[in-house]
MIPAKE-691618 format. One record per residue (C-alpha): x, y, z; residue in one letter. Coordinates in pm, whole numbers. Example, Ala and Ser with C-alpha at 12.3 -4.5 7.8 and 13.67 -1.06 7.14 Angstrom:
<pts>
+--------+--------+--------+------+
!   east !  north !     up ! code !
+--------+--------+--------+------+
!   1230 !   -450 !    780 !    A !
!   1367 !   -106 !    714 !    S !
+--------+--------+--------+------+
</pts>
This chain:
<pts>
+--------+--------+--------+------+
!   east !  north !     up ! code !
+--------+--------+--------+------+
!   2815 !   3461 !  -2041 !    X !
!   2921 !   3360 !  -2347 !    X !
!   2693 !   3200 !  -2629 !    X !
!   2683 !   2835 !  -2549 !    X !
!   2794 !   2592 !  -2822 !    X !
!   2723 !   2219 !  -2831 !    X !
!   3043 !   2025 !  -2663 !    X !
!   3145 !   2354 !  -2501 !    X !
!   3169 !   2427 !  -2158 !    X !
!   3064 !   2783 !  -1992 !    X !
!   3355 !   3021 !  -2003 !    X !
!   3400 !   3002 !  -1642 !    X !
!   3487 !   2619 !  -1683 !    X !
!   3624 !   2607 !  -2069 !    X !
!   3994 !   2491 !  -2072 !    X !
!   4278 !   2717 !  -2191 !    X !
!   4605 !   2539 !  -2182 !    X !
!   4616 !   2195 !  -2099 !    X !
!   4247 !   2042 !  -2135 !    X !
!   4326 !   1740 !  -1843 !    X !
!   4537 !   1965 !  -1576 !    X !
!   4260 !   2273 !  -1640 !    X !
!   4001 !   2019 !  -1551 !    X !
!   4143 !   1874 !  -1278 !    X !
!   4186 !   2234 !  -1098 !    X !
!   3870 !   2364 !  -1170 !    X !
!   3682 !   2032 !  -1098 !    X !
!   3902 !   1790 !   -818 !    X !
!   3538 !   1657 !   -743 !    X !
!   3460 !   1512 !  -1083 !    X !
!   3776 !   1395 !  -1253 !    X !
!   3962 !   1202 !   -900 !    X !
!   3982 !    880 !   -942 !    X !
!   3728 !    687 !   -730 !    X !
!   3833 !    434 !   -451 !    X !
!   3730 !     66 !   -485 !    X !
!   3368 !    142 !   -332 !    X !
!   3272 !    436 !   -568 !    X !
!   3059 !    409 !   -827 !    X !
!   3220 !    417 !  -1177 !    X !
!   3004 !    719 !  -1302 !    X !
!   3097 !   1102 !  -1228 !    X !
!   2735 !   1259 !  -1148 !    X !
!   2574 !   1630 !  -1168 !    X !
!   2258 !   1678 !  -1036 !    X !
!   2085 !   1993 !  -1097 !    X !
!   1813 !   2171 !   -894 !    X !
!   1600 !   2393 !  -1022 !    X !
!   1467 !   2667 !   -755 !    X !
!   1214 !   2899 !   -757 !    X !
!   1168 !   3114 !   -416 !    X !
!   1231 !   2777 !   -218 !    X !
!   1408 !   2976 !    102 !    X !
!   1116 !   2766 !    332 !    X !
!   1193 !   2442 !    191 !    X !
!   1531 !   2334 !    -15 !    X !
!   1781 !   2342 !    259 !    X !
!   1692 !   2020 !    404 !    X !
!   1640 !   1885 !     83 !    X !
!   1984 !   1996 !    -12 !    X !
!   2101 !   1864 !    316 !    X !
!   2028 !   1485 !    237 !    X !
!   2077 !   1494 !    -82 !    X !
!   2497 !   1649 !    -25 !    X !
!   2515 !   1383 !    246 !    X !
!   2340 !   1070 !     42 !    X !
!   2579 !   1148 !   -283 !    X !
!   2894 !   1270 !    -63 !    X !
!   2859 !    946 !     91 !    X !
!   2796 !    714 !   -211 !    X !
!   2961 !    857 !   -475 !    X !
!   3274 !   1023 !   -304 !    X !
!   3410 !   1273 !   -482 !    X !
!   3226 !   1233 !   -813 !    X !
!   2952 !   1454 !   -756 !    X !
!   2825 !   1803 !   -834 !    X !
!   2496 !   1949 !   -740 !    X !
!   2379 !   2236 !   -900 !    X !
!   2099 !   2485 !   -783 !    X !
!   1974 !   2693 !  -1048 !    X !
!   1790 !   2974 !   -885 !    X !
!   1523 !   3091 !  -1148 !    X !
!   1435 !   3462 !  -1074 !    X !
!   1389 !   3415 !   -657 !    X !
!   1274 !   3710 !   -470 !    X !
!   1336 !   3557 !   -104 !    X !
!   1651 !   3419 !      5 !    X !
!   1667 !   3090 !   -156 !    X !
!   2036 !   3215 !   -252 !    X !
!   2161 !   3299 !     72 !    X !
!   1990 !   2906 !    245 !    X !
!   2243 !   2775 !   -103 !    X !
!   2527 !   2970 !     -7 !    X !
!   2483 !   2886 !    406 !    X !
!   2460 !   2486 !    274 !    X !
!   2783 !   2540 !     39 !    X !
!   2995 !   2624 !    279 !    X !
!   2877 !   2269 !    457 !    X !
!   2874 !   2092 !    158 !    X !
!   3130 !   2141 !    -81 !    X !
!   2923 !   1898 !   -383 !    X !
!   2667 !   2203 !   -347 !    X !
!   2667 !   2494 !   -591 !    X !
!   2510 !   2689 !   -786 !    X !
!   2345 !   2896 !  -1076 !    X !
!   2175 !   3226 !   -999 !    X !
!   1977 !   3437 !  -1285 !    X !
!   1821 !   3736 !  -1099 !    X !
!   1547 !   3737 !  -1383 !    X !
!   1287 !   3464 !  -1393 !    X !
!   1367 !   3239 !  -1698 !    X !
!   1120 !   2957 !  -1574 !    X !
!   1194 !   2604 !  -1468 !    X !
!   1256 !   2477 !  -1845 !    X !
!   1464 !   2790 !  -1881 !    X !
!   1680 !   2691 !  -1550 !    X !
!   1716 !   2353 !  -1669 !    X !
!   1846 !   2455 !  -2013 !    X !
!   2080 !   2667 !  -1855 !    X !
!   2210 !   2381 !  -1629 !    X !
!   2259 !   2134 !  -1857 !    X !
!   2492 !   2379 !  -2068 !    X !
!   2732 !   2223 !  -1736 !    X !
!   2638 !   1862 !  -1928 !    X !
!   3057 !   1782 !  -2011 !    X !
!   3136 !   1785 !  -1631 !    X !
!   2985 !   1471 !  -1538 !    X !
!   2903 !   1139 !  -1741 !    X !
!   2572 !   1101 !  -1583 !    X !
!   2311 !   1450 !  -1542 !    X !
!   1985 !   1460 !  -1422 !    X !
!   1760 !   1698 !  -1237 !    X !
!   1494 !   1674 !   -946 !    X !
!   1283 !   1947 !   -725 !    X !
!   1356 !   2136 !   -508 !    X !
!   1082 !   2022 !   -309 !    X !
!   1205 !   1675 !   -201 !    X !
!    957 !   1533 !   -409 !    X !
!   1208 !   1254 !   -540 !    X !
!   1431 !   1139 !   -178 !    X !
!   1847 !   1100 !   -313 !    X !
!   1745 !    684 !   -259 !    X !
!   1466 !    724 !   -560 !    X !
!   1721 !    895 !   -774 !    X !
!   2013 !    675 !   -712 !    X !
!   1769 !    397 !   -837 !    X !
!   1759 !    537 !  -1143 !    X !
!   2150 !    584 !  -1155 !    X !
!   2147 !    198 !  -1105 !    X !
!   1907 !     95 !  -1368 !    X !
!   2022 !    328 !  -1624 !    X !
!   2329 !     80 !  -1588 !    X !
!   2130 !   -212 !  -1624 !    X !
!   1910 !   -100 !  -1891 !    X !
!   2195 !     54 !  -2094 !    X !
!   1966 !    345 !  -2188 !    X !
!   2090 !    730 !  -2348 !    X !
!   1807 !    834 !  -2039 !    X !
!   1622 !    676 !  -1731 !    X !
!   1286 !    876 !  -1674 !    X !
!   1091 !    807 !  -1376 !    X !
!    716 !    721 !  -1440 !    X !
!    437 !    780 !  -1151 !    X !
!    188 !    599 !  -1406 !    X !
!    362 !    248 !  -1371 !    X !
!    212 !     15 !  -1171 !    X !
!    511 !    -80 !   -962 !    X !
!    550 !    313 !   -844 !    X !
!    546 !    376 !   -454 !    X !
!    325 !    689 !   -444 !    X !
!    380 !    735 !    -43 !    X !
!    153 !   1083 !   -124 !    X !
!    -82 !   1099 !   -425 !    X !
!   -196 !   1422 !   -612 !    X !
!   -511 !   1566 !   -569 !    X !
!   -831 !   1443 !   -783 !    X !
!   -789 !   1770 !  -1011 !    X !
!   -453 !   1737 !  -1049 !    X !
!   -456 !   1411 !  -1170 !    X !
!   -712 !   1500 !  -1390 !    X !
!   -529 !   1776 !  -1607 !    X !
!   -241 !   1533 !  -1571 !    X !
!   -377 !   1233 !  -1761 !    X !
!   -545 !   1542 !  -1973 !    X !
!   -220 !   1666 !  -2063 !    X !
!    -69 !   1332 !  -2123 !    X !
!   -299 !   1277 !  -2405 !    X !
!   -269 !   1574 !  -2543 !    X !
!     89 !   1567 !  -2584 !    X !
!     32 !   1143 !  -2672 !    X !
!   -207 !   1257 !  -2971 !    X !
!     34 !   1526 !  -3078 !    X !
!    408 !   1372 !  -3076 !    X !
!    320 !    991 !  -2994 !    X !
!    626 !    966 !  -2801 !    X !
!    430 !    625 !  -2616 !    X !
!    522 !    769 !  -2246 !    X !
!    299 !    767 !  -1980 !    X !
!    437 !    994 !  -1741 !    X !
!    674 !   1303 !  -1922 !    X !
!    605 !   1534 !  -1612 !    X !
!    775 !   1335 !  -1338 !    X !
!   1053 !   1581 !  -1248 !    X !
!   1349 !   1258 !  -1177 !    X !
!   1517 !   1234 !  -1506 !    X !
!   1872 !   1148 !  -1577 !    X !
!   2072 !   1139 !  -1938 !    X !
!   2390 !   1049 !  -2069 !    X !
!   2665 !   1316 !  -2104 !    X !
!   2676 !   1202 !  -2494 !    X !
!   2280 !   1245 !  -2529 !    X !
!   2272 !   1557 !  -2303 !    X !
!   2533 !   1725 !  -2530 !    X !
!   2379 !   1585 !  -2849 !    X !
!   2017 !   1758 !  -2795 !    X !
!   2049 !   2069 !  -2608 !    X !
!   2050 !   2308 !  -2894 !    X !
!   1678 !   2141 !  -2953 !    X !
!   1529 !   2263 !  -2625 !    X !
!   1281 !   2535 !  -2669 !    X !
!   1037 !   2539 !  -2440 !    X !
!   1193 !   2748 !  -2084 !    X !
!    818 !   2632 !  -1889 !    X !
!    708 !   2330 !  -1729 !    X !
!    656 !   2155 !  -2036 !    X !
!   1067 !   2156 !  -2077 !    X !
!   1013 !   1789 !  -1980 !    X !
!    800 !   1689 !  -2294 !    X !
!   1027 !   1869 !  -2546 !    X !
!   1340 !   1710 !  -2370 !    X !
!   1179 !   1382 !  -2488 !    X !
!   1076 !   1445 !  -2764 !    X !
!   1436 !   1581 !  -2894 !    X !
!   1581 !   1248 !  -2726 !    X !
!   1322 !   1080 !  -2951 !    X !
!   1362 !   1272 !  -3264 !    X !
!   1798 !   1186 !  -3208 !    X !
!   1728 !    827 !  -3164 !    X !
!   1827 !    794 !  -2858 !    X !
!   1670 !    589 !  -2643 !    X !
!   1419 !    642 !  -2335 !    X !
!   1360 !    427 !  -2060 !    X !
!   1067 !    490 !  -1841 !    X !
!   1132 !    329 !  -1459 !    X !
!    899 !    317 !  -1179 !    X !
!    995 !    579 !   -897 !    X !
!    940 !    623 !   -537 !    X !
!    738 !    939 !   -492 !    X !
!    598 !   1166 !   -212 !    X !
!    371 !   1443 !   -394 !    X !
!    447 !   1762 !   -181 !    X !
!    200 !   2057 !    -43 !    X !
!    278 !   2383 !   -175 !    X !
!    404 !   2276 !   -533 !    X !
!    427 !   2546 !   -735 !    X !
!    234 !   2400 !  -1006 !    X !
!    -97 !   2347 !   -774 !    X !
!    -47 !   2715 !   -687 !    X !
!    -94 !   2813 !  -1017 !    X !
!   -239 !   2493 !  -1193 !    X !
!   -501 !   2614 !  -1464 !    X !
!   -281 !   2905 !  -1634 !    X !
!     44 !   2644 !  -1589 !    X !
!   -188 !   2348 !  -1800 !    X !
!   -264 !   2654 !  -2056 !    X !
!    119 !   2729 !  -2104 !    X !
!    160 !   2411 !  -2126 !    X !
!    -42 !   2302 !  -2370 !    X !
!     44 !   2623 !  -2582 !    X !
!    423 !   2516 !  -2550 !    X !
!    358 !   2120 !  -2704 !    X !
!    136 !   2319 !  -2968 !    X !
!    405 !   2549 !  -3057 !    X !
!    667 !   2231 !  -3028 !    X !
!    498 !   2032 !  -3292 !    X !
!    458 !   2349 !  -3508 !    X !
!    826 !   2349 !  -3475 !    X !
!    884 !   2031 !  -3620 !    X !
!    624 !   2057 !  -3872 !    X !
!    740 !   2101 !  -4259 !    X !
!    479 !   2397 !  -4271 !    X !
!    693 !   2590 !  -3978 !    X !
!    921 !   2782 !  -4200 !    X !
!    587 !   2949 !  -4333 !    X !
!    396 !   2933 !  -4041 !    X !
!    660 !   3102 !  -3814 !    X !
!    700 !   3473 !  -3945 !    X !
!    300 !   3548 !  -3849 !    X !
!    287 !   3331 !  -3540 !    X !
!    615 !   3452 !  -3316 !    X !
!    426 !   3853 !  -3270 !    X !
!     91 !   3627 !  -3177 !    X !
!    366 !   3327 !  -2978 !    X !
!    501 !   3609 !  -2770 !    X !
!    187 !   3837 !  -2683 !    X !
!     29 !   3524 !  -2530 !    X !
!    371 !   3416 !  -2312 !    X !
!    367 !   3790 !  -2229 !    X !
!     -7 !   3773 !  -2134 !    X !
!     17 !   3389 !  -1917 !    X !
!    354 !   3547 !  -1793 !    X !
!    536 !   3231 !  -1892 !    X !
!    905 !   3233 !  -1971 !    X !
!   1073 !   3208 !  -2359 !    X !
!   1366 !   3025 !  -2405 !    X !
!   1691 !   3228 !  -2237 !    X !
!   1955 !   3372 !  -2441 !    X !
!   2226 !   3366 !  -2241 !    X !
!   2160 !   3544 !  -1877 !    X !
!   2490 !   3582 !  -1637 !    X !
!   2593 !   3278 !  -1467 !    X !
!   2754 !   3219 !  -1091 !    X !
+--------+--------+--------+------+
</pts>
């Protein structure tokens, strides 16, 4: 693939003659002109997937028939399989052939969950609205579209939803330990970059095309603290964050509970190494610290930011 500029489309979708007839072939499902019941958005939702074969087809199932239905033909969803070693490809390909709205990204190398999303929102000019959710049906298509709506109403650059807000439906909460690190975490990253959000982990996020565009050459961090320097880039572009209560169902068998103590120490290495970033002292710092920076992501095998693996 080629190196990814800001405004640019992938290769695979760039334009080479005329811009509106190139995307209009390559993308019928974005660019038609909606009937008098669709909404006025164009929408690409990305999945992130990570050896889900047991568990994303029925998620992909209602989500292609929730969108297909309510926003005909202005809708894209994206899998991004990160790395898989099951068939989580060939349940995507079996549900494509279903579901036209449903494609997909595969990198055969893990890259992480931050490094999946980074990668799918390269696909950010297709659509006017992107956001992301699990693959684990965490978020139902109903909780998402809610924040479609009230991105509207808010007029927000990016609707996050917030498990920490009172008027949250948690229909499933997390375990007593995983709350813990979470509120844990949450300060940490509260005393560090005083972004003022309660929940930055809640994987139901959706942003702008304009915003999407505008920060993506700011996003670093390839593990499951992607979502905090997402924000804090947002933050940093003033651009503005809403934070939305959310219906939720916590899942068993999350990926993060599998792993949860040497996830919270990436993580917390990861907002570290963020606000080093942005510190004036980082041009000094940085020489010394990426040899140290890389022998601990080597050691907590966490993912670096890609480069720029093959794309599907």
């Amino acid at each position: 693939m080629d190196e990814w500029q800001p405004g640019r489309l992938p290769h695979y979708l760039e334009t080479r003659t005329s811009p509106k007839k190139n995307r209009e072939r390559r993308h019928p499902r974005c660019y038609k002109t909606p009937n008098v019941n669709s909404p006025g958005h164009s929408l690409l939702i990305l999945i992130p997937a990570y050896n889900e074969e047991e568990r994303i087809a029925p998620v992909l199932r209602e989500f292609a028939e929730y969108y297909g239905r309510e926003f005909p033909g202005r809708v894209e969803i994206f899998v991004v399989l990160n790395g898989c070693r099951d068939n989580t490809l060939g349940v995507v390909q079996r549900l494509a052939k279903e579901f036209p709205v449903i494609r997909h990204l595969n990198f055969p190398d893990p890259i992480g969950k931050g490094g999946a999303l980074i990668e799918g929102l390269k696909l950010a000019s297709i659509a006017e609205l992107i956001g992301y959710v699990d693959a684990d049906g965490a978020t139902s298509p109903e909780a998402f579209h809610a924040l479609v709506r009230k991105l509207d109403d808010t007029g927000a650059d990016c609707a996050i939803g917030s498990r920490w807000l009172p008027e949250s439906v948690l229909h499933q909460s997390q375990t007593a330990l995983r709350r813990f690190i979470s509120r844990g975490f949450h300060t940490i990253v509260e005393s560090l970059l005083h972004m003022g959000i309660k929940d930055t982990q809640c994987p139901a996020k959706l942003l702008r095309r304009d915003a999407a565009l505008k920060i993506h050459s700011q996003l670093l961090i390839a593990d499951l603290a992607f979502d905090v320097n997402l924000l804090y880039s947002l933050k940093r572009a003033g651009l503005s964050v809403v934070e939305l209560p959310i219906e939720w169902t916590d899942k068993v068998g999350s990926k993060v509970t599998q792993s949860l103590m040497r996830s919270s120490l990436v993580m917390f290495l990861s907002v570290v190494r963020l606000r080093l970033i942005h510190s004036p002292l980082y041009r000094w710092l940085s020489p010394p610290l990426r040899p140290v920076e890389a022998w601990l992501y080597k050691k907590l095998r966490a993912p670096l930011r890609p480069s720029a693996p093959p794309v599907k």
